[in-house]
GURONU-752541 format. One record per residue (C-alpha): residue in one letter; x, y, z. Coordinates in steps of 0.1 Angstrom, whole numbers, plus 5000, padded with zeros to 4 digits. Example, Ala and Ser with C-alpha at 12.3 -4.5 7.8 and 13.67 -1.06 7.14 Angstrom:
A512349555078;S513749895071;
END
This chain:
X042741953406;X044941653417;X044641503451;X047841313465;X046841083488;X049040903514;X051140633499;X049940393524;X047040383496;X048940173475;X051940003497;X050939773513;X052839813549;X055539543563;X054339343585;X057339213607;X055938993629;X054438813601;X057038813579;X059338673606;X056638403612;X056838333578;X060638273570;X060738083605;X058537863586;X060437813555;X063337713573;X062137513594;X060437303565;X063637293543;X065837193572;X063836913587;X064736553575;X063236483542;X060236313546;X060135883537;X058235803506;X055935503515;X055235323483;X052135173469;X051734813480;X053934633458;X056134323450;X059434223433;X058634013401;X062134033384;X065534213391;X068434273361;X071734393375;X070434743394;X067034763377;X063834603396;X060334543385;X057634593407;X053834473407;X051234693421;X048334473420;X044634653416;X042934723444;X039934573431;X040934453396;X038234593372;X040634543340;X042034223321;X044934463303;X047434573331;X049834893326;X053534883323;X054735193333;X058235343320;X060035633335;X062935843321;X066635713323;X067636053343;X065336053375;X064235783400;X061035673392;X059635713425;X058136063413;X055335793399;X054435663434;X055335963455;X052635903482;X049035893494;X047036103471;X049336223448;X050535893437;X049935803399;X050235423403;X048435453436;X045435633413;X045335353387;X045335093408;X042435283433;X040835233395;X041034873388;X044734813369;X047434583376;X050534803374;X053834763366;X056434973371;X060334943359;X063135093381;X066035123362;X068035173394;X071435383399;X074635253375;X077535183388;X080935293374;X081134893363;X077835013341;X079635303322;X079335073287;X075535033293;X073835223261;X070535283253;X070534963230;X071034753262;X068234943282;X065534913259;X066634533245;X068234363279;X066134553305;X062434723289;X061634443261;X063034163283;X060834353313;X057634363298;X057933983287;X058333913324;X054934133334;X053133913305;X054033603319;X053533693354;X050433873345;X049233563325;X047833803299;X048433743257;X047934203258;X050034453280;X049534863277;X053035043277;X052935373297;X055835623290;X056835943307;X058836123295;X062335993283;X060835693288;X058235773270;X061035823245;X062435463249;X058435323251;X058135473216;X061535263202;X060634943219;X057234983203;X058535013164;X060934693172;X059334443192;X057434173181;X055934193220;X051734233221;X051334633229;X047634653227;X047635043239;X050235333239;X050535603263;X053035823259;X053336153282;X055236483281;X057736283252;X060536423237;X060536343199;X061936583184;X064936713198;X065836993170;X063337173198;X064337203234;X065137433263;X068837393259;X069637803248;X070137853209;X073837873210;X074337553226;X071837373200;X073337553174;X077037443188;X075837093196;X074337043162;X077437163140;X079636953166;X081537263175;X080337163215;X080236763222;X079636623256;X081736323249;X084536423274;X082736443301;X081136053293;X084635953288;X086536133318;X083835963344;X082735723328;X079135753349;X077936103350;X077836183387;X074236213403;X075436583415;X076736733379;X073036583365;X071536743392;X073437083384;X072537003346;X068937003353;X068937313378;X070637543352;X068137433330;X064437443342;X062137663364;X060937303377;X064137363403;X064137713414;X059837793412;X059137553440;X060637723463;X059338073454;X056137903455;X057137763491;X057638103508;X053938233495;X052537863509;X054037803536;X051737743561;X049437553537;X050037173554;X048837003521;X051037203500;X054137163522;X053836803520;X053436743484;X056537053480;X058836823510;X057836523488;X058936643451;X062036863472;X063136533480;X062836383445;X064136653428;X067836653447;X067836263442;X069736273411;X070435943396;X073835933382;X074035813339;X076035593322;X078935753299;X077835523264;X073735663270;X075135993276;X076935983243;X073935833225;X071536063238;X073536413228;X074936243193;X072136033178;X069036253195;X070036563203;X072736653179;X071636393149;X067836383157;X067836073143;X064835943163;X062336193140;X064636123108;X064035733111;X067635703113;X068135563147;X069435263145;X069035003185;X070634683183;X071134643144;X067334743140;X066335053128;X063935243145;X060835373123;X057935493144;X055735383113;X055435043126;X053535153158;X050235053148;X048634993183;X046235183197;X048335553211;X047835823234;X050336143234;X049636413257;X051436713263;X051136953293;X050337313291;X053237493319;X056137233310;X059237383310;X061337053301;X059636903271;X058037173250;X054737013231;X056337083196;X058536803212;X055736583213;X053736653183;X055536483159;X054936153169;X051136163158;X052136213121;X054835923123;X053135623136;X050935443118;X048535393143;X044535463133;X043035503168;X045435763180;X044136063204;X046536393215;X045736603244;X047036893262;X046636873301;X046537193325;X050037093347;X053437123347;X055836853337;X056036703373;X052836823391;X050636603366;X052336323384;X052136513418;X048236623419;X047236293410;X045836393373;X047736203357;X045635873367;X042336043361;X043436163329;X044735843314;X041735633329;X039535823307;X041435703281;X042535363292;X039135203307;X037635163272;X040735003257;X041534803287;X038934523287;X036734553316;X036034263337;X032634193344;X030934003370;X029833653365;X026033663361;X024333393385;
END
């Protein structure tokens, strides 16, 4: 004999009031003013045209080597030092490193003929040589996320600069492999779709149509706020969800000639895996990385895939070289504050620890 019960049993019932307490909530978060981003203590040790670097001394320097830290071409690197607790330069200097950190800044439409040859010559490698000198070290560790990680990688195989370690996270490498859908790889790859009309027509891509690029493309725009309306009344959450709301509709705007180079020679011609890139007459060949490296992948990313990533470890040359898979998302390793702890486990034995002077 079946029994029917009520179907109260298993429906839950509506609660209004709550409910009502609960959107009242979520609008009133995503309709106050977005909330300031209060960096790491920090100073200005060289500027290039719109691109600053910044030194974050240690707190209590426990390091000789110092980290130069390298964010992608297509957000503002402020996602790095997003705040009080969730900050990733913040962490590492908590833990004893001198950190630098290049802003590449915002082009202008006078920067639409900027490439990625003049990014990683003019600006990264002439960069770092600034953070030696200032740093007064002969060693420097290059930190990548990312597309930077990306352009890390290629200033690595072509400068004669002293890269003692190599840390390169969530990294596209191989870009036969990405979220793009099938038919537009496919299309992009036999050239029957090209993205060079747009870089010609504006000359700098518009902060909102890379905005709108991105937001087609990943969860990383549309989850947060699902995850918003179950949170909403949890005050730590809200603050690290106002903080990355705020980063994620700061779109940077891209010049036209990187645009061009990243969807032809990466994208379309994967040249960077093929050893065919070629950056200011040099050609790129991840063999000659022979410093110490670090490539680490996370397991919910829904921008760089970790086949992406992989390939790097059989193309460099380097001996000590370690790949890991963290537990985060493409943007909440930076957000949680992992990221730090995770590299420093890394870092602190390659990273020449300072020890006191024995009386």
């Amino acid at each position: 004999m079946t029994t029917q019960g009520s179907s109260n049993d298993f429906i839950p019932l509506f609660d209004v009031e709550k409910e009502t307490k609960r959107w009242q909530q979520v609008y009133k978060i995503v309709t106050q003013p977005k909330p300031d981003i209060i960096p790491t203590p920090r100073e200005v040790v060289w500027k290039k045209n719109k691109s600053i670097l910044w030194y974050h001394p240690a707190k209590e320097k426990k390091y000789k080597i110092p980290l130069f830290f390298v964010y992608s071409l297509l957000n503002k690197s402020y996602i790095l030092d997003i705040g009080e607790g969730s900050s990733v330069i913040g962490g590492l200097t908590q833990l004893g490193y001198d950190v630098y950190l290049l802003d590449w800044g915002s082009p202008g439409y006078e920067d639409s003929n900027l490439s990625i040859d003049n990014y990683v010559l003019d600006y990264l490698e002439v960069a770092v040589k600034r953070a030696l000198r200032h740093s007064g070290v002969n060693e420097i560790s290059l930190v990548g996320y990312c597309l930077g990680g990306t352009l890390a990688a290629i200033l690595a195989s072509i400068t004669k600069l002293p890269i003692k370690n190599l840390v390169l996270s969530t990294i596209p490498i191989d870009f036969s492999i990405g979220i793009v859908p099938n038919k537009w790889q496919e299309a992009l790859q036999s050239g029957q779709l090209s993205f060079d009309s747009i870089a010609d027509v504006y000359g700098v891509i518009p902060a909102d149509i890379m905005y709108a690029m991105f937001r087609g493309l990943s969860p990383i725009y549309i989850s947060p706020m699902v995850n918003l309306i179950a949170r909403a009344y949890d005050e730590d959450y809200v603050d690290k969800w106002r903080r990355m709301d705020k980063w994620t509709k700061d779109a940077t705007p891209f010049s036209g000639a990187s645009f061009k180079q990243l969807f032809n020679d990466l994208f379309k011609e994967n040249k960077l895996v093929k050893g065919e890139l070629m950056i200011g007459g040099m050609e790129v060949d991840l063999h000659n990385i022979k410093c110490s490296l670090f490539v680490f992948s996370t397991s919910r990313d829904t921008l760089v895939l970790e086949p992406q990533s992989l390939p790097i470890m059989d193309l460099v040359s380097s001996v000590d070289k370690t790949y890991q898979v963290v537990e985060a998302g493409h943007v909440s390793l930076a957000l949680t504050g992992k990221f730090a702890v995770f590299a420093d486990k890394w870092l602190s034995s390659r990273s020449e620890e300072l020890h006191p002077a024995i009386s």
